[in-house]
N, C-alpha and C positions, 0 to 999 in steps of 0.2 A: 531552771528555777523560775518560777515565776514572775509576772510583774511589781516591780514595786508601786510606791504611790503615787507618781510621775504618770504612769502606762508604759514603763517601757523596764527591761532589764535593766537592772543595776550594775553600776560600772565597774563594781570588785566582779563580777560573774565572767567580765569579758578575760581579766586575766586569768581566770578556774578553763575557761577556753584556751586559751594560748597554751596551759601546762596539759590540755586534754588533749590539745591536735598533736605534738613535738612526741608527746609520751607513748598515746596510740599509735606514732609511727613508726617508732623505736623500738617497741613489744609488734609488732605484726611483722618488722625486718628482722626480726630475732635476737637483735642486740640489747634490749633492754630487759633485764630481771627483776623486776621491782620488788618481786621478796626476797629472792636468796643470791643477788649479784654482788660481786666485790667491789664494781665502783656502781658508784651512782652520783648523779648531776643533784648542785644546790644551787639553787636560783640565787643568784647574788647583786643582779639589777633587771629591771623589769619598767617598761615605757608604755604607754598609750596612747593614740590621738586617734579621737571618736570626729566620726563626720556625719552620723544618720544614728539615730534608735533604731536599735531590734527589741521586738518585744515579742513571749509568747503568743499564740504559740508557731510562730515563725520557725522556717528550717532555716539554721545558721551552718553555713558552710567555711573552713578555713582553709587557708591556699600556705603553706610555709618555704620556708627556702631558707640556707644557713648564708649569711653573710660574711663569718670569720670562724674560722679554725685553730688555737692556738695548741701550744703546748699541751696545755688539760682544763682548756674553758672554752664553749664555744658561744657563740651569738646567733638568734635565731630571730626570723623575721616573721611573723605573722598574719596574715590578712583574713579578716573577718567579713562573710560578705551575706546576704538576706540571700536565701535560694534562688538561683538564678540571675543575679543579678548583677551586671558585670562592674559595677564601682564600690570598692570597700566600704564597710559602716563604721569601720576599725580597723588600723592597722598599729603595731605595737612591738615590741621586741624584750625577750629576756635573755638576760647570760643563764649560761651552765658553767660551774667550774665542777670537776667529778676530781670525786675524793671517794678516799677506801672507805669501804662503810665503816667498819670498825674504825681507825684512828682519826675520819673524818679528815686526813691529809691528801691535800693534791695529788692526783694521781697524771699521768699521760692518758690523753686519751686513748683506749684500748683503739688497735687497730680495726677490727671488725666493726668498728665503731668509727672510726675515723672513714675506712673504705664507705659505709651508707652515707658518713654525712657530707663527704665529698661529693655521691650524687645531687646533694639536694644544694651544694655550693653556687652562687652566680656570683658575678663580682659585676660591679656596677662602676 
């Protein structure tokens, strides 16, 4: 998106970021259906803390990692960074709880699912 009236992206765009890098990664592992899958992740908290402006038409890069794994909710970490540049402009976090599509009820996280996001686990 472009700049707002400030010069730089607006700060509802970073979190359209955060749902573009988690969701991208999930659909090229193969675990994510976004049209015809039985569970699917709702964002149910969602954080920010901005340290630098990005602004068009800048290459924005994200760096992610899952921080926690539950039952059927997970926490993902996000970092936003200006191309090439190695100190975040943003770093942020949302949960997923995945529920069935249809009755929108808590699901477990599918294995297949659970197996990728265990790659992307650190614990700190």
């Amino acid at each position: 998106m472009d700049n707002d009236v400030y010069g730089h992206v607006n700060n509802v765009v970073y979190y359209s970021w955060f749902d573009t890098a988690v969701n991208a990664y999930l659909i090229e592992q193969g675990v994510l259906d976004i049209h015809a899958g039985q569970t699917i992740g709702l964002v149910i908290e969602t954080q920010c803390n901005y340290f630098a402006p990005l602004a068009f038409p800048q290459t924005v890069e994200a760096g992610i990692r899952v921080a926690r794994i539950g039952s059927s909710s997970v926490r993902y970490e996000v970092g936003l960074f200006a191309a090439g540049e190695a100190f975040a402009a943003a770093c942020g976090h949302f949960v997923h709880v995945y529920v069935d599509r249809a009755s929108r009820r808590p699901m477990p996280v599918p294995a297949p699912l659970r197996s990728v996001l265990e790659h992307l686990q650190v614990c700190v």
